[in-house]
N, C-alpha and C positions, 0 to 999 in steps of 0.2 A: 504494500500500500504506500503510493506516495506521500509523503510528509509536507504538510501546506502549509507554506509560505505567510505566517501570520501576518506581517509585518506591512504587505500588502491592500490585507483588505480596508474597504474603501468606508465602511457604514460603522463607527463606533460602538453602537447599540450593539453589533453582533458578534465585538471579542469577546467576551467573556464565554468560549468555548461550546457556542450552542450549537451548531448544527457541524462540528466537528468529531469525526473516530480516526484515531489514531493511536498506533501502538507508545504506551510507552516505557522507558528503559531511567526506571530510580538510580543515580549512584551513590558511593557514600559521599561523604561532605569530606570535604578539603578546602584549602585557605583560599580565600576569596580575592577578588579584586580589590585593590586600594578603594579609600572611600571618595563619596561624589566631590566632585568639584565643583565650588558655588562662585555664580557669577551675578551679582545687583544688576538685576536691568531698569527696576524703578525704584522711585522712592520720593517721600514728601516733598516739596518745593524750601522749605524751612526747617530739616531735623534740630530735633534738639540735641544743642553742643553742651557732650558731657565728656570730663575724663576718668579714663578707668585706670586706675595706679598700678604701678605691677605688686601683686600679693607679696607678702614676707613668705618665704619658700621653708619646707620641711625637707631637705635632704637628708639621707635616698629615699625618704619611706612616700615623698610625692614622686618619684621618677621623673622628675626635670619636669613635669606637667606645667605651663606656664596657665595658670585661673584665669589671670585679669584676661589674656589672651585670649581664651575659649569666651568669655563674658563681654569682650568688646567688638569678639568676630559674632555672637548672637547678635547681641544689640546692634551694630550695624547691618546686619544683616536684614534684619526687621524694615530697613530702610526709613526707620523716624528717627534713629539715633545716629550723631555724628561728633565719632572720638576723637579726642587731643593726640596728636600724633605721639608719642614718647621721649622723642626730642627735642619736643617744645613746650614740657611740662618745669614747670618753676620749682620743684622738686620731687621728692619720688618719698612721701611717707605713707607709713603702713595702718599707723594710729589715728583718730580723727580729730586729740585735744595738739596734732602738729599739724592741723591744714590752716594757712592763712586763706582766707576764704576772699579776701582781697587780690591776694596774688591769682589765685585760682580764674577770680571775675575776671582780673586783666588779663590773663591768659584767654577768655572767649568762653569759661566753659560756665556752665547756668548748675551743674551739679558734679562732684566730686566723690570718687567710689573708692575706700581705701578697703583691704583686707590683711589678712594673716592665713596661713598654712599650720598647723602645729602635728607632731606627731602623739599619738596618747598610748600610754599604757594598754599592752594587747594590742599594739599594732594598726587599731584603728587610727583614721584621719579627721582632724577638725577643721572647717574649713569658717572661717568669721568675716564679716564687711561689715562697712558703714557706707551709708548714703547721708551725702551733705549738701545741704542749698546754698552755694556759693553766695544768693543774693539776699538771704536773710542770715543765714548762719544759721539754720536749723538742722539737727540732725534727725533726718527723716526716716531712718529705718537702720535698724542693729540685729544682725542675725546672725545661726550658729548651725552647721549643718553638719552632721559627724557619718562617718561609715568607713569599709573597708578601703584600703588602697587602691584596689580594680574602679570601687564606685568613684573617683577623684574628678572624673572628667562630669559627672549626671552632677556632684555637690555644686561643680561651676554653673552648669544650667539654672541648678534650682535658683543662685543666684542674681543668674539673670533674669530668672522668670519675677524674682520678689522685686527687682528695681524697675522691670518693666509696669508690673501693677500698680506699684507706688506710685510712678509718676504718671499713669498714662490710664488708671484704672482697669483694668482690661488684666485677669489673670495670663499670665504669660507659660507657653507650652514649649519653651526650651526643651525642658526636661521628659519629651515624650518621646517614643519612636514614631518611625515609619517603614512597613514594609514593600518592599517592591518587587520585580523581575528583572533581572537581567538576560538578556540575551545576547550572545557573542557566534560567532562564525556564519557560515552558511549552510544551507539543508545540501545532503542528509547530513552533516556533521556538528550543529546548531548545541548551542551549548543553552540552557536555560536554568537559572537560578532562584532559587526564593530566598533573596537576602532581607533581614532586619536590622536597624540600622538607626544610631540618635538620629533626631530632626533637621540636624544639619549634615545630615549623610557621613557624620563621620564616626566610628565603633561599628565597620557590619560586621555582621555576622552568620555564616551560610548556615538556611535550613532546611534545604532539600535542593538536591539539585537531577536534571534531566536529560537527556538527548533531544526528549520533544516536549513538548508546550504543559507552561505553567500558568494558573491562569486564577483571576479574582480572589485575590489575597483578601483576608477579610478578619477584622479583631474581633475576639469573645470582648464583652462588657468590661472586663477584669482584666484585661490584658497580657492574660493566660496562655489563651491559644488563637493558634488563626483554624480558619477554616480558607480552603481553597478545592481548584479543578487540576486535577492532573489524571493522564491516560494508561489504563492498566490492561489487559487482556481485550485489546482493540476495542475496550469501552470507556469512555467518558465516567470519570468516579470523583463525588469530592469527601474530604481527607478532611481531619480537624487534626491536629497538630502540639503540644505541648511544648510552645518555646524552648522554654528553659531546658527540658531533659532531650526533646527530640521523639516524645513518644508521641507516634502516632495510630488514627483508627479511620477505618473505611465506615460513612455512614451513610452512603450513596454510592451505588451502582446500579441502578435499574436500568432496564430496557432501552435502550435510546437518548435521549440526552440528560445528562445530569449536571448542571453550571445554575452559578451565580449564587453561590451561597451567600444569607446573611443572616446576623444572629439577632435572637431577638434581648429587648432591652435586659433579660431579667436572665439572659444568658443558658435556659434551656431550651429554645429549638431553633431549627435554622428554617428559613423562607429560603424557598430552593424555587429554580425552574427544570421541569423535568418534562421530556419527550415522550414517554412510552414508547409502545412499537409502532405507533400513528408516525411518529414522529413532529407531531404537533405543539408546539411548548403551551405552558402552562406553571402556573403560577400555586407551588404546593406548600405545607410548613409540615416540618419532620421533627416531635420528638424527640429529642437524641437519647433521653432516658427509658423510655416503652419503645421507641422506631413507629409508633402510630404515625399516619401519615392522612393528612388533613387537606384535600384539595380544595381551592379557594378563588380558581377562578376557570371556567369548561367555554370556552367561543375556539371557533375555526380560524380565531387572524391569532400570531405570533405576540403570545405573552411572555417577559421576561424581567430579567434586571430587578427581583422584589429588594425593597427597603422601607425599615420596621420606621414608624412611628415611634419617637420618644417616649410615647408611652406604652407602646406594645401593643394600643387596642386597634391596628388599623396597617397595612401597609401601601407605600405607593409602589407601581410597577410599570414600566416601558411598554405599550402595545400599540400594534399599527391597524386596531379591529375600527378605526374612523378612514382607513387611507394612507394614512402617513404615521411612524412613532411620534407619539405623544404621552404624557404620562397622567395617568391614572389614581386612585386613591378607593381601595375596598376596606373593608372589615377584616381583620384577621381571624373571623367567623366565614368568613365570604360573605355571599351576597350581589347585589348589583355594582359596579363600580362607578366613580364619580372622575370627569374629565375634569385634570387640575389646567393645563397648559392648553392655551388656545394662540398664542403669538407667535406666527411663523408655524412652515408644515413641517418641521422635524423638530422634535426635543426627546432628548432620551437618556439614557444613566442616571436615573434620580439617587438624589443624597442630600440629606436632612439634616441644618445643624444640631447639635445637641439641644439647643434652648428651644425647637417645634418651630421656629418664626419662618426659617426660610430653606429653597428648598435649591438646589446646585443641579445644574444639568450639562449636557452636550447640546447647543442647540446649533441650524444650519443659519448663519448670518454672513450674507455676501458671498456667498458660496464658498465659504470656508466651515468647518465645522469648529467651535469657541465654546468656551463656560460660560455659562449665565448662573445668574443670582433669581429667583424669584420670591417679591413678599407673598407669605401665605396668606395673610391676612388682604391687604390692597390687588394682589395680582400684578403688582407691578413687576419688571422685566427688567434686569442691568446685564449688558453681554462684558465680563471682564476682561477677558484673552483676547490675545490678536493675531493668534496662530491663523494657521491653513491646516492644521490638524489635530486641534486640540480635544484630549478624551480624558475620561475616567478619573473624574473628581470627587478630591474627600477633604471633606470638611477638618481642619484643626479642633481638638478637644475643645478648644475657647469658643470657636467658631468667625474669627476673625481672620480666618485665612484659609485659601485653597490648596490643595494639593493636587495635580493634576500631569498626566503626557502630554508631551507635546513632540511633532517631527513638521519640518519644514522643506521640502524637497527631497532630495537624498540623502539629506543628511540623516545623521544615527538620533534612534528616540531619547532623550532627556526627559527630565521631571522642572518642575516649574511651580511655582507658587503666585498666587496671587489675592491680597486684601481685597475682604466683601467690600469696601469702598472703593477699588479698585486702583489704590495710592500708590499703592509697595506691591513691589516684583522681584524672586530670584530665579536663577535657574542650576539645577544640579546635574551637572553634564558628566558623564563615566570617559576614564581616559580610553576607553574602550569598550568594544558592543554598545549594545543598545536598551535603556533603562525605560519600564512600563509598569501599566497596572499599578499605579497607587495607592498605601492603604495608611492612613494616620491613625497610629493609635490613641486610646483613651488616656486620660490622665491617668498617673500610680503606674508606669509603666517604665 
């Protein structure tokens, strides 16, 4: 059987492995590609100028891990923040009763972030900052964040996450993952990865790897396990997965198509789309604890793509039973379903931020395919991307930011961010192959 050319197809709605069989071939895990490389393509018109000091260092037990570093590449990254070069800081203290907050203003910067490193008895790490308002002299936040030496690089995020909400209100998701795919070489020799990986694409880490196609990475609530699609005895099967150990379980393989897993809010069953031997998709939710299987939506047009409801009582799904994919909203009962999207004749991949307000898609604008934003309450429409082929967006835990593919010509797939305001842009490009399928995980992750 020939092996097909994902990378190709033209209608985003239809990666997530639905109307694909193919054999596939597990290997074990070995070391991965170096992590993504991030490039700013937007950002505020005015960030705010802060500096981030370099920490007091714990040698060996920090392993040269430079904090402020990691906490100045977040926060710029975010594109609202814009750091004091280190060259051009009026000194370099660690404590916050040594900042003259004078020098600092004259220096440009509106806030000053000092830390410490310490080592603790048993081998654990302390990792401590201050946040200072250069133009009042207040100190706005003192925190202490302790764990093992591995965890040294996730203590620096937390701290970026804690100066981002202080100053900008908006809980900050440094400290989450995201998992993705990679793909390298060409068919039949294609190499496919499901790497995990921080938010800034750096710590991955392989967790299953293929010959052929990996597909809709997907987080438990708890940020536990994924669930995904990958191909075992020339059938379509998705897998739930135990990060951490690597254990995994087959909890789909029926008849004909089995893609798109997603979990529900309270993290026991998955909303599946499954073929049978019609090969007709449709819209199922699976127990994972009894295997009960619950069908929730039976028409003749192409159901797919389910995503739960915040609250678990409801899911939306992609279907083209009006003519064109548009996305839909039933009961996680079934039922009749209710057309969410009416602007423009394609939208599809729905995703829901955490808070129920809005709802993220693929929609077709100027004959590209882009993210869009939709309120759920107004109906209003914001298309944020500016790709020629932008797919498969997931919301940030905070919900202030996208995660999303994007390819533009020939060039190799990247990963791509972009603010539901549509401010701040990065793009995380692999020194090689081609990176897809994004999945942001939950906070505690």
């Amino acid at each position: 059987m020939r092996t097909p050319d994902t990378s190709s197809l033209p209608r985003p709605w239809l990666l997530p492995s639905l109307l694909l069989a193919v054999l596939i071939g597990a290997g074990a895990a070995h070391a991965v590609y170096a992590a993504l490389q991030i490039e700013i393509t937007s950002g505020v018109r005015d960030p705010i100028p802060i500096a981030i000091v370099p920490f007091a260092p714990a040698p060996p037990a920090d392993g040269g891990l430079d904090v402020a570093g990691v906490v100045q590449h977040d926060l710029e990254g975010s594109g609202r923040f814009k750091a004091l070069p280190r060259e051009r800081m009026p000194a370099q203290p660690t404590r916050p009763e040594a900042i003259s907050t004078a020098d600092w203003k004259g220096a440009g910067s509106d806030y000053v972030v000092v830390g410490r490193v310490a080592a603790l008895e048993g081998g654990s790490l302390a990792v401590e900052f201050d946040l200072v308002n250069t133009l009042t002299g207040v100190r706005l936040a003192t925190q202490r964040f302790t764990g093992p030496p591995g965890a040294l690089r996730n203590a620096a995020h937390r701290v970026s996450d804690a100066i981002y909400q202080k100053i900008l209100g908006v809980r900050g998701a440094f400290a989450t993952r995201i998992a993705y795919v990679s793909v390298d070489g060409n068919p039949p020799a294609q190499r496919h990865q499901l790497i995990v990986a921080d938010a800034d694409g750096e710590n991955p880490h392989l967790i299953l790897e293929s010959r052929y196609p990996i597909m809709s990475p997907a987080w438990s609530p708890d940020g536990q396990w994924l669930a995904y699609v990958s191909f075992e005895s020339k059938l379509s099967g998705v897998y739930v997965q135990l990060v951490r150990t690597g254990e995994r379980r087959l909890v789909s393989a029926r008849a004909g198509i089995n893609g798109a897993p997603a979990w529900s809010p309270d993290g026991r069953k998955l909303a599946l789309t499954l073929g049978g031997s019609s090969g007709n998709p449709d819209i199922y939710v699976l127990d994972l604890t009894s295997q009960s299987l619950t069908r929730i939506t039976d028409d003749p047009a192409i159901d797919t793509e389910p995503e739960w409801a915040p609250d678990g009582r409801s899911l939306y799904f992609t279907s083209d039973r009006a003519g064109s994919p548009q996305i839909y909203q039933v009961s996680a009962s079934g039922g009749r379903p209710k057309r969410i999207t009416f602007e423009g004749n394609y939208n599809a991949r729905p995703r829901v931020s955490a808070d129920g307000t809005e709802l993220a898609m693929v929609t077709l604008d100027g004959g590209n395919y882009r993210i869009a934003v939709q309120d759920l309450a107004s109906g209003a429409v914001r298309v944020l991307s500016h790709g020629r082929l932008d797919e498969s967006p997931s919301f940030a835990p905070n919900g202030a930011t996208l995660l999303y593919s994007q390819r533009e010509g020939a060039a190799r797939g990247s990963l791509a961010t972009v603010s539901v305001d549509g401010l701040t842009g990065l793009r995380l490009k692999a020194a090689q192959g081609a990176v897809v399928e994004p999945a942001w995980g939950p906070f505690g992750t």
